[in-house]
Structures are given as structure tokens and as C-alpha cells.
DOROVO-891166 format. One record per residue: residue in three letters; x, y, z of N, C-alpha, C in turn. Coordinates in steps of 0.05 Angstrom, whole numbers, padded with zeros to 5 digits, always signed. Layout:
// residues N
ALAXYZXYZXYZ ...
END
This chain:
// residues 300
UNK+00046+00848+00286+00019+00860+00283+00005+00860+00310 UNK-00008+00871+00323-00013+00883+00350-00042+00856+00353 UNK-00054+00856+00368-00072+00835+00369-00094+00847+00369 UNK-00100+00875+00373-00127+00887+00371-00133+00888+00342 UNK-00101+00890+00315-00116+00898+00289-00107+00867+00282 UNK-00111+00838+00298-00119+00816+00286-00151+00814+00293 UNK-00157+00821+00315-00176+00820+00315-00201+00841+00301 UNK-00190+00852+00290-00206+00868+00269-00210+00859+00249 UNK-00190+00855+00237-00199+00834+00209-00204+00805+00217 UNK-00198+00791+00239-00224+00762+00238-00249+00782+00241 UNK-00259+00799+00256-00284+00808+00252-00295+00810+00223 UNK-00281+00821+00209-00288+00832+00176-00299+00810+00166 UNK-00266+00786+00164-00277+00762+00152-00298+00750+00156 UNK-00306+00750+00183-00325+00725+00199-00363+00742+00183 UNK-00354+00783+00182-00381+00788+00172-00383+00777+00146 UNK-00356+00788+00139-00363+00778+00101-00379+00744+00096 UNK-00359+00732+00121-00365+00703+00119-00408+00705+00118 UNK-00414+00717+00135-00433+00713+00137-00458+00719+00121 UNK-00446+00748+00105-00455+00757+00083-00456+00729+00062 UNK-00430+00720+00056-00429+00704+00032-00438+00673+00037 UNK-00438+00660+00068-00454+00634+00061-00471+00639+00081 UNK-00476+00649+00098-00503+00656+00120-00505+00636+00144 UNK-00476+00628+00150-00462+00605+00172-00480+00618+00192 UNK-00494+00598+00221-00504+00600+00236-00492+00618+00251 UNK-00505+00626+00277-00495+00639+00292-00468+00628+00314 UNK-00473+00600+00319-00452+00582+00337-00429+00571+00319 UNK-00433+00576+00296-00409+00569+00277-00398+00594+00272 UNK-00406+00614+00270-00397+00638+00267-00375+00645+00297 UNK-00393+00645+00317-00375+00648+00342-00359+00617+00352 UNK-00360+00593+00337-00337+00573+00336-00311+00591+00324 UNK-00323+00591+00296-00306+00606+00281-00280+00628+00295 UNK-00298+00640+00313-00287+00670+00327-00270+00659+00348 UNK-00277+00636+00360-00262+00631+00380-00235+00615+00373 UNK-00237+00599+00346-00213+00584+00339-00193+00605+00321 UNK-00197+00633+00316-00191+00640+00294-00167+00663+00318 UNK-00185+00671+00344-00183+00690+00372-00154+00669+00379 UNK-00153+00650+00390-00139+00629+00397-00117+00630+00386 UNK-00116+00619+00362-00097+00622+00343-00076+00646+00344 UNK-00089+00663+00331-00085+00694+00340-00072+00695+00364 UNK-00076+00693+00385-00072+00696+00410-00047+00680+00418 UNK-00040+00655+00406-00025+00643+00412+00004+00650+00397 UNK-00005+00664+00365+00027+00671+00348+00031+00688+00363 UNK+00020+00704+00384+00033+00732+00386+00048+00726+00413 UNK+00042+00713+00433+00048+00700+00456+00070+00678+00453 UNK+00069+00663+00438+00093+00642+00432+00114+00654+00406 UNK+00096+00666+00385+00120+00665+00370+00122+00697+00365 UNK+00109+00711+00373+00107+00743+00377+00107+00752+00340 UNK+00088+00736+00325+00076+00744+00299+00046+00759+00300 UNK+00037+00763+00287+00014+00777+00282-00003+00751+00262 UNK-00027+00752+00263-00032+00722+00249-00043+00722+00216 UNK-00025+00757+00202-00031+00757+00170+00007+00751+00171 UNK+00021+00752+00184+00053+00748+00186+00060+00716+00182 UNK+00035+00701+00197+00035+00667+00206+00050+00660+00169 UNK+00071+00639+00166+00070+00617+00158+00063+00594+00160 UNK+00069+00580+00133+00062+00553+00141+00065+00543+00156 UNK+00095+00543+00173+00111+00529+00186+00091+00533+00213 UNK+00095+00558+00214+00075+00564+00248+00049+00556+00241 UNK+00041+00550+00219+00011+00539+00225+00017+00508+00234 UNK+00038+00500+00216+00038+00475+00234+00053+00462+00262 UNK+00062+00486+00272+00068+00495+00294+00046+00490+00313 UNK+00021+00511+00306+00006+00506+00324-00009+00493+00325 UNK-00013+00474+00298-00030+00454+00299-00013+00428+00319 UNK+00011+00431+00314+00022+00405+00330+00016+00411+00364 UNK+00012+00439+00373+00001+00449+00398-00026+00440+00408 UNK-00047+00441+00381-00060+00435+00388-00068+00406+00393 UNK-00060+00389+00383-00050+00358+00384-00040+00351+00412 UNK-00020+00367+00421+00002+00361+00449-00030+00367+00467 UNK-00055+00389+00463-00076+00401+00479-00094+00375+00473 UNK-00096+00362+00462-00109+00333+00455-00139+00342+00448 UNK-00131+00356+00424-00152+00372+00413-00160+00345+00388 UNK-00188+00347+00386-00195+00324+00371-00191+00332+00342 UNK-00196+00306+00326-00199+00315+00299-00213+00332+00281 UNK-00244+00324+00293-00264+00348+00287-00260+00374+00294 UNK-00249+00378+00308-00251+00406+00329-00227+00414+00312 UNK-00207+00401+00300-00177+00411+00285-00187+00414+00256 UNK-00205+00408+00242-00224+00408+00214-00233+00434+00220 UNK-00248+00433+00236-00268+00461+00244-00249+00487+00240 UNK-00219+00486+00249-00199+00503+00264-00198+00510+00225 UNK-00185+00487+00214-00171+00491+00190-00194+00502+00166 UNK-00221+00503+00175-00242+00513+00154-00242+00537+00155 UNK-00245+00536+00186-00238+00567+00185-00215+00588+00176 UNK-00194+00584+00187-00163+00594+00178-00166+00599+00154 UNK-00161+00572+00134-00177+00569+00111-00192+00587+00095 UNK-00213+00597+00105-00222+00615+00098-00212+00647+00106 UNK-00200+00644+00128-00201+00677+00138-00174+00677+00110 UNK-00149+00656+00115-00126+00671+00092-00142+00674+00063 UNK-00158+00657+00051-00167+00670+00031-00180+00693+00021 UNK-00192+00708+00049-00207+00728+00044-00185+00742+00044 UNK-00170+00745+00069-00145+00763+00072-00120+00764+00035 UNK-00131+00738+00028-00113+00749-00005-00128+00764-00017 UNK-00153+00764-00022-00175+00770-00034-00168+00810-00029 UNK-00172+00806-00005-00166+00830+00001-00145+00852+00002 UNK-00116+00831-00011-00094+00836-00009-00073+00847+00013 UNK-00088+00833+00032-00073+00837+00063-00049+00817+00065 UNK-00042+00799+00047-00024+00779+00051-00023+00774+00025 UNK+00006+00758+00019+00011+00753-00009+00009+00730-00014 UNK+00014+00706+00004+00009+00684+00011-00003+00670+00028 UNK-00015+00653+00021-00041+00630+00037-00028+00608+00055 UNK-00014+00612+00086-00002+00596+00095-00013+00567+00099 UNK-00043+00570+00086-00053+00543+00105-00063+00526+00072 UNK-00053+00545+00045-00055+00527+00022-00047+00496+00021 UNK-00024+00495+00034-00016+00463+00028-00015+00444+00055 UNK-00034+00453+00079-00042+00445+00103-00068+00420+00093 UNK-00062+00397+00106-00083+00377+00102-00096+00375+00120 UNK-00126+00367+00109-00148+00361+00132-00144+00335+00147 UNK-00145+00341+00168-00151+00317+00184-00167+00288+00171 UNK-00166+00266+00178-00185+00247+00166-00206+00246+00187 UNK-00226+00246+00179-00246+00240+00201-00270+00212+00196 UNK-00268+00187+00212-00276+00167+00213-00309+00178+00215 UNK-00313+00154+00190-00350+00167+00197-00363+00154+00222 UNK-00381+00178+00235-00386+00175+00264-00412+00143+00267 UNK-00406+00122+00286-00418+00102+00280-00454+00113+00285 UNK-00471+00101+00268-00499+00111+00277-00508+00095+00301 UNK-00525+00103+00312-00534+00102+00349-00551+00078+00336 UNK-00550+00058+00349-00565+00033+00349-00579+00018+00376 UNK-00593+00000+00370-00603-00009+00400-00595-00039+00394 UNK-00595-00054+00427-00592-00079+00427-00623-00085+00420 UNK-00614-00116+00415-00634-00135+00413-00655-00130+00439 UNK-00651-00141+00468-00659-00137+00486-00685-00110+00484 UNK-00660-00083+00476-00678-00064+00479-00693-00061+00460 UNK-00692-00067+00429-00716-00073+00407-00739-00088+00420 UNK-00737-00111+00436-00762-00116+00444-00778-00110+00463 UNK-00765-00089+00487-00769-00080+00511-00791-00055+00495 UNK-00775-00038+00469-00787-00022+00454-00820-00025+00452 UNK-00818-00052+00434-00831-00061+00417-00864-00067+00431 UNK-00845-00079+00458-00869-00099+00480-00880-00061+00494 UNK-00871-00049+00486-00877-00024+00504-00918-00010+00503 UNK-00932-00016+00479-00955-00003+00479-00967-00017+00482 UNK-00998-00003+00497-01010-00015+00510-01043-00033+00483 UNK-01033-00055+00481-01045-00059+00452-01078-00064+00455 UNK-01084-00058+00486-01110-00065+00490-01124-00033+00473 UNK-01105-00014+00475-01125+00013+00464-01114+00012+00431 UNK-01139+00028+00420-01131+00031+00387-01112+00047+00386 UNK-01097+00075+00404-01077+00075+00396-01058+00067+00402 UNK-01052+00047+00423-01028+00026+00427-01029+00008+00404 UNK-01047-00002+00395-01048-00018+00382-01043-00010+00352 UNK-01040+00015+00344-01033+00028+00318-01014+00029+00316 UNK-01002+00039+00341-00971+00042+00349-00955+00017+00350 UNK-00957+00001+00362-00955-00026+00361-00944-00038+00331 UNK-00958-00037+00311-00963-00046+00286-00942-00017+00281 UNK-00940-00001+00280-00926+00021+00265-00891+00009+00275 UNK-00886+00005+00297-00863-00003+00306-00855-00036+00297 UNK-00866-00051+00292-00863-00075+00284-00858-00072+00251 UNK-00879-00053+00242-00868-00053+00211-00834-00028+00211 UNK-00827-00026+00225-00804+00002+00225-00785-00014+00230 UNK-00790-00036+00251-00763-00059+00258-00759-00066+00238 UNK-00777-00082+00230-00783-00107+00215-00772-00102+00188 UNK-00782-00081+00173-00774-00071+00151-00748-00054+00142 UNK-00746-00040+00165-00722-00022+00160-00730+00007+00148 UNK-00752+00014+00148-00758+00033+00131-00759+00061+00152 UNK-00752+00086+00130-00747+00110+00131-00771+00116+00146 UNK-00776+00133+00164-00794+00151+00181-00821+00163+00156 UNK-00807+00166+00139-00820+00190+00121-00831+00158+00104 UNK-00819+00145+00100-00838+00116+00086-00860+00105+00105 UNK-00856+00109+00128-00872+00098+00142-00904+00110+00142 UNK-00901+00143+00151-00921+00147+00151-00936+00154+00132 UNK-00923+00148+00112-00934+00154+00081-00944+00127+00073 UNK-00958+00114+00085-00957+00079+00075-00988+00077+00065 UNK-00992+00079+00051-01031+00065+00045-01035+00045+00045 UNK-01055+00036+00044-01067+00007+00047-01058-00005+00018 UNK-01053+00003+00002-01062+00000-00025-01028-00021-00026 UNK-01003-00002-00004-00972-00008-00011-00969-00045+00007 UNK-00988-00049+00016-00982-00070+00033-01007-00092+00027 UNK-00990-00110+00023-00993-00149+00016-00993-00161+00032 UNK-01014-00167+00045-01011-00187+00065-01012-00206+00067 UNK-01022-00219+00037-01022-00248+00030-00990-00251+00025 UNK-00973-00240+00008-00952-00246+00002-00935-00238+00020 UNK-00941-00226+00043-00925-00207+00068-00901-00193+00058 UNK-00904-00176+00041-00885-00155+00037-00903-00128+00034 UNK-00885-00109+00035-00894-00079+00033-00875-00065+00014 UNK-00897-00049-00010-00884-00034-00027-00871-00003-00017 UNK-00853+00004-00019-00832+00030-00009-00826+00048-00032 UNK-00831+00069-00033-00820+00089-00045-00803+00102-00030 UNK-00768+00099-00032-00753+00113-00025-00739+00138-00040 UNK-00713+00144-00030-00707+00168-00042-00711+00176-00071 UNK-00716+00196-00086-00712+00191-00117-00735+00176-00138 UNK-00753+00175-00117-00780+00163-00127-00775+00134-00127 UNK-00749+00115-00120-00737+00094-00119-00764+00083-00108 UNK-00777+00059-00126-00795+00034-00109-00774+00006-00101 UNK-00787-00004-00076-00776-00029-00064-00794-00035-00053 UNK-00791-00072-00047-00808-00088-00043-00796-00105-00015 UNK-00804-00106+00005-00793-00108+00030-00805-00129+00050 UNK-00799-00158+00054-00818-00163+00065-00817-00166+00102 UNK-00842-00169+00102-00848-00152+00137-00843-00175+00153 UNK-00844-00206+00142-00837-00224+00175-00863-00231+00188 UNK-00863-00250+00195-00899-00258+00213-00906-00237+00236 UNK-00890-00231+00251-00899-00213+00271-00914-00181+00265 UNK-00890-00170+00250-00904-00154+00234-00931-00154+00230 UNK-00932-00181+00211-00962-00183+00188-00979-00187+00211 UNK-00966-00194+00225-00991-00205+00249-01009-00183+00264 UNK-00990-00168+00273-00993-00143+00282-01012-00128+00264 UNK-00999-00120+00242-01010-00111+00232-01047-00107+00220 UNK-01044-00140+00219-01067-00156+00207-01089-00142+00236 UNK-01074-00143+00259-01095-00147+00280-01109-00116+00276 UNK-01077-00087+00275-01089-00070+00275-01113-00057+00257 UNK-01102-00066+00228-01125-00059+00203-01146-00070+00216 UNK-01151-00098+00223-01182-00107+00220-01192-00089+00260 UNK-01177-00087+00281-01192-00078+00300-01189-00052+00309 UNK-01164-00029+00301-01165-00007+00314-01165+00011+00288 UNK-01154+00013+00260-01158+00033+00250-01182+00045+00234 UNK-01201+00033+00234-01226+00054+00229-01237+00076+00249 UNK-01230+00061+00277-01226+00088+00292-01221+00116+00292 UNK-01190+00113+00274-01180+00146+00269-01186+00153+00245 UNK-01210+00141+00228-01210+00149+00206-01233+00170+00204 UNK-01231+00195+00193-01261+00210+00196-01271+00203+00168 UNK-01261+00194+00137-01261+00197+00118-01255+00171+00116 UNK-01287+00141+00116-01278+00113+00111-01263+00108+00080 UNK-01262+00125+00068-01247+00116+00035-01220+00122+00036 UNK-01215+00142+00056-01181+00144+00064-01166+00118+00054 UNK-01144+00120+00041-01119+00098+00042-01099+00104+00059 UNK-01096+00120+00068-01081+00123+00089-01079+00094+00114 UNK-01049+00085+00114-01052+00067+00124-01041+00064+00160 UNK-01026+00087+00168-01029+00100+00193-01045+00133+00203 UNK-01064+00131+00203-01081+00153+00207-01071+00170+00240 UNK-01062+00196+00243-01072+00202+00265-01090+00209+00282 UNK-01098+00216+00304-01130+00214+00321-01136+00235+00304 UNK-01134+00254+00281-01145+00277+00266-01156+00253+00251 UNK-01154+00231+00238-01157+00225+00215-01144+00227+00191 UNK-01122+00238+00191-01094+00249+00175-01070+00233+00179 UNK-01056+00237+00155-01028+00225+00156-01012+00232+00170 UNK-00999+00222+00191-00991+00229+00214-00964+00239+00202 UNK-00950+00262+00220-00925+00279+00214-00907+00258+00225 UNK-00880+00252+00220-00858+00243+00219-00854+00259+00250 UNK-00861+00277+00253-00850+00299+00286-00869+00279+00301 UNK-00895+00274+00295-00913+00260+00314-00909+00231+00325 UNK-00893+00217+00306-00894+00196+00304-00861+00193+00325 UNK-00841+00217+00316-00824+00214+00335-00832+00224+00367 UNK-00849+00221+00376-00855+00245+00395-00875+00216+00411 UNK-00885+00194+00395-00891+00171+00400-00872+00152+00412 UNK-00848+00149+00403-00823+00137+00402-00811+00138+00427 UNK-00812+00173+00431-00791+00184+00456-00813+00173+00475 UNK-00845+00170+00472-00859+00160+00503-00852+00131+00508 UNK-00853+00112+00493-00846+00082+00488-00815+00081+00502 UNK-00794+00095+00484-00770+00093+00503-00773+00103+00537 UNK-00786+00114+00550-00788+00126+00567-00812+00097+00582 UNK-00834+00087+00577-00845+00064+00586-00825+00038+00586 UNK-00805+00036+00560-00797+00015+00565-00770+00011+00583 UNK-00765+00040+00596-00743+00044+00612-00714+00047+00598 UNK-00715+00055+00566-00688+00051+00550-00681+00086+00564 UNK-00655+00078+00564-00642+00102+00565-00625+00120+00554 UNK-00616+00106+00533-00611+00121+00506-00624+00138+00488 UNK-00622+00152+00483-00637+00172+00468-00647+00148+00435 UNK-00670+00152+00427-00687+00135+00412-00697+00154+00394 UNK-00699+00146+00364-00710+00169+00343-00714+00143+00327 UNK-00740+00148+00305-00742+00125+00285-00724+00116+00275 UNK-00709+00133+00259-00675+00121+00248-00662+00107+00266 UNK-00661+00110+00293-00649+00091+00307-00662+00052+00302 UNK-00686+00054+00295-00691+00023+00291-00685+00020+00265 UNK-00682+00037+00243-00683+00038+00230-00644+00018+00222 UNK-00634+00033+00239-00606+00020+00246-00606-00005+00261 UNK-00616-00001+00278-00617-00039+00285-00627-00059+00276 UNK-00648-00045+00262-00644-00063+00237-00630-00086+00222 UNK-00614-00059+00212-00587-00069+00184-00567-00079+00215 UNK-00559-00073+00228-00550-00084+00253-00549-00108+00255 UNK-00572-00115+00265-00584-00148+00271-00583-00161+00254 UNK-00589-00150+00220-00590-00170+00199-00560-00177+00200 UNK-00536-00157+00199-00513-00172+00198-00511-00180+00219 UNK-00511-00173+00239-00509-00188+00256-00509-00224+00255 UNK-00536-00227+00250-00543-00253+00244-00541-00261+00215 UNK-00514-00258+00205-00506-00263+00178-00518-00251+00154 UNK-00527-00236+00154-00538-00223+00128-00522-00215+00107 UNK-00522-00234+00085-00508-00214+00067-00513-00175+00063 UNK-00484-00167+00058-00487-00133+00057-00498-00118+00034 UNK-00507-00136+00012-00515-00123-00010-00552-00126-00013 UNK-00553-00154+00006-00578-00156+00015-00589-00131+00033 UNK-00585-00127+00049-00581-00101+00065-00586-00080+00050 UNK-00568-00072+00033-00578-00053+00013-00591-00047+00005 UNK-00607-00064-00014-00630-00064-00025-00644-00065-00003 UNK-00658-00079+00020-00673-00075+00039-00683-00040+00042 UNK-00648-00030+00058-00653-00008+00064-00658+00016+00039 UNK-00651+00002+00010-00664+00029-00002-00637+00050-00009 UNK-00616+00042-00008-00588+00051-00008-00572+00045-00036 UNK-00575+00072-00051-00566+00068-00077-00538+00061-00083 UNK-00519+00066-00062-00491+00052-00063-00489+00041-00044 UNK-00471+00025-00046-00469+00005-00030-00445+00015-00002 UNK-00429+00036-00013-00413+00057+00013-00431+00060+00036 UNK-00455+00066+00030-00475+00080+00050-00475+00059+00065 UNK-00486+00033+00064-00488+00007+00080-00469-00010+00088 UNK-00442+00009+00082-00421-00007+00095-00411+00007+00127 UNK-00423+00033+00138-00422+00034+00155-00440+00025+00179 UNK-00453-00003+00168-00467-00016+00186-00448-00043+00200 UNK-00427-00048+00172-00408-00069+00178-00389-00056+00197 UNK-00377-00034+00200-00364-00022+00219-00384-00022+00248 UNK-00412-00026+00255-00431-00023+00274-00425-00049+00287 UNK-00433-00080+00268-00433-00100+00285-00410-00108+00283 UNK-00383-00095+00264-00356-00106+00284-00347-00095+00313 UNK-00359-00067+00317-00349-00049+00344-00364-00071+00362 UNK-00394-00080+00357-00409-00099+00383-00399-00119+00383 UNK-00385-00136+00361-00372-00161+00369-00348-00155+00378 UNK-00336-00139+00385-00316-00127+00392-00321-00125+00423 UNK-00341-00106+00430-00350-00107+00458-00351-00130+00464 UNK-00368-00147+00449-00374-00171+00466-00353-00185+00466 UNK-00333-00194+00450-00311-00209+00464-00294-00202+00481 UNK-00293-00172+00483-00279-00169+00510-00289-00176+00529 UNK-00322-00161+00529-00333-00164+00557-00329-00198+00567 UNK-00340-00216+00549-00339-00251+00551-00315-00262+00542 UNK-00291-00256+00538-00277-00277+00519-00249-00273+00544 UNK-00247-00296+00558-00226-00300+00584-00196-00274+00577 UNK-00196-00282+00551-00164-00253+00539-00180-00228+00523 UNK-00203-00228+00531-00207-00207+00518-00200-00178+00533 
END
């Protein structure tokens, strides 16, 4: 089959594709380029046309692409596509058979989430300037985010009404209308205690507000604002890793195992209706104790 009328029908497929799930534009032209490739390569190595490809040559060129030290994701991506173009191509009755039907996906290891050290949690933490009311809001907003573990979207949704400061816990509504009870640690409460009683009537234009982080509007501050707070703090405290709430939100559950925490404890903390979800935190602090005995351990 000539390679100009393969590349006519990946075109077809890739519109139809787009017609029927409305794939972005860089997945669309991923798509074009692994599908171009492919294509390009039966006709050059095995002088097929790529509605001619068998199985065999698909796994032909997948073992090519392996010898090219093509990653796993990038070989998922390859096979979603294919994947799809032979099914449209039956659909369409351009082929009688689906070479890539009994082709398996790659396994792909869930990607570890971005965490910070200890060190840099407090470099974070020590970062606003608590003499002003909004350092000092900020301040208290980051100590309850360590401290607690809680979601971006819990945070700035917090009223006065969700937090105990005699008993030092804070009430959480997480996913699913799910309530939890979380408690915040002295520093936290401390913080906190300092900001309620000296900086937040400041941002309040409306004293009956429950709103319990107000922004300088007097409003519940956006989850965008509050990240946009974050990125200045990393940037004062000299971290150089890229920093997003979810990131403390991970060092967190981090640190708690770290420092022995049971994992089901964890769970419930973070608000995590199975317990799968919080086991890729135990994969987090074995990779760092891992680092660290190489870096320190004489055979490591």
C-alpha cells in the first residue's frame, strides 16, 4: 500500500477520532506522529502498507521500539492509538482483522507524587512575613495545610464555625460530602489562634462572615489565589522545586510515615476512601529511605 494512501486514512481516523471523543489538539498530533512512524517504518523495513501490518509486525515494531528505548508511556500512547485507528479501519471495512486485538498494554508504575523534604516544609513555612496581616493569614493557612493534610479546595472553604480550638481539631468535608475530623498539632493552633484574634478582621468587609480565610476582597479566597501565594513563598524561601498545595499536602502523608505512622491512620487523615489511594505514599517514603541509604550507608 503506497504511503501517501496510509496517510490518508490515519487522517480520516484521527478526524473521525476527533468527531467522536473531541481528543485535544497535542494528542491528536501525538496520535499523527506515532501512527506517521509506524506507517513509515512497515513500508521501509518490511515494505507493507500499515492496513497489510499483522500481529507479528506489530510486534515487530514494538520490539524496535524498545531496541529505540522508547518508554512505557510513550509505547501505551503508540498502542491507544493503533488501537484505535485498526478498529475504525474494521468499522470501515478496510481490513478484516485487528492486528493489535491480542497486543498487551504496557504496565505502567503509578508516577510517585512530588513531595518536599522536611528541611524544605519549614524553610516554606518560616517563609511569610508574620509581622503583616497578610503574612500572617498566610502563615496560619500553611501551618493548617501541613499540619492537617487537607485538600486546597478544604482549605479555603474552612469557616470559623469547622475549627475547635479548645479540642485542636478541624472539621473537613471531603470528597462526596465525606466529613472528617483532623487534628491540627500546637503549632498550627497556635498560629492560628494568633491569626483569628490579630489579622483577620482586617479582610473582612462583612463582620458576620464565617469565612475563615478571607481574601483582601473580603471573600473566600479561590484555590488559583491561594496557589499563586504558594509559588511566592517557594520563591522567598529559595525552594526550587516546583510547589502546588497538593504538594504539602503529600508531605504530609510522607512525614507521617515517615515517622512511623500507621497507613490506615493516614487514610482517614487524608480523607481517602480506599485504602489503594494511600498506598502510593508507602512507595514515596521507601524511594527516600532508599536515597538515603545510599547516599549515607558505607555499601550503599
Amino acid at each position: 500500500m503506497p504511503e501517501t494512501s496510509s496517510e490518508n486514512v490515519i487522517t480520516r481516523y484521527l478526524d473521525a477520532t476527533w468527531m467522536e471523543r473531541g481528543l485535544s489538539d497535542n494528542s491528536l498530533q501525538s496520535y499523527r506522529r506515532d501512527l506517521l512512524a509506524y506507517a513509515g517504518w512497515l513500508v521501509k523495513e518490511r515494505e507493507r502498507g500499515i492496513l497489510q501490518a499483522t500481529d507479528q509486525l506489530l510486534n515487530e515494531y514494538l520490539a524496535h521500539r524498545f531496541e529505540q528505548k522508547f518508554n512505557a508511556r510513550s509505547t501505551a500512547r503508540f498502542l491507544s492509538a493503533v488501537r484505535g485507528f485498526y478498529q475504525y479501519c474494521l468499522r470501515e471495512a478496510l481490513i478484516d482483522l485487528d492486528p493489535s486485538v491480542n497486543i498487551e498494554m504496557p504496565k505502567l508504575g503509578k508516577p510517585l507524587p512530588k513531595t518536599l523534604s522536611e528541611t524544605d516544609v519549614d524553610a516554606l513555612l518560616a517563609a511569610p512575613d508574620t509581622d503583616s496581616d497578610i503574612g500572617l493569614r498566610d502563615k496560619a493557612m500553611l501551618e493548617v495545610l501541613y499540619a492537617c493534610g487537607v485538600r486546597v479546595s478544604e482549605l479555603v472553604g474552612l469557616s470559623t464555625y469547622d475549627v475547635n480550638m479548645r479540642q485542636g481539631v478541624i472539621r473537613l468535608m471531603g470528597k462526596g460530602n465525606k466529613e472528617r475530623l483532623v487534628p491540627m498539632g500546637e503549632e498550627a493552633i497556635n498560629w492560628l489562634s494568633r491569626y483569628h484574634r490579630l489579622a483577620r478582621g482586617a479582610f473582612l468587609q462583612n463582620p458576620e462572615s464565617d469565612v475563615l480565610f478571607p481574601s483582601s476582597r473580603g471573600v473566600q479566597m479561590t484555590r488559583q489565589t491561594f496557589w499563586h501565594r504558594i509559588k511566592y513563598y517557594t520563591v522567598v524561601a529559595g525552594i526550587q522545586s516546583t510547589v502546588s498545595p497538593h504538594t504539602l499536602r503529600h508531605a504530609f502523608a510522607t512525614h507521617l510515615l515517615n515517622h512511623g505512622a500507621d497507613l490506615r491512620v493516614v487514610q482517614l487523615l487524608l480523607g481517602h476512601s480506599d485504602l489503594s489511594t494511600t498506598q502510593i505514599y508507602t512507595h514515596v517514603a521507601k524511594h527516600r529511605l532508599q536515597e538515603i541509604h545510599k547516599k549515607h550507608h558505607p555499601r550503599g
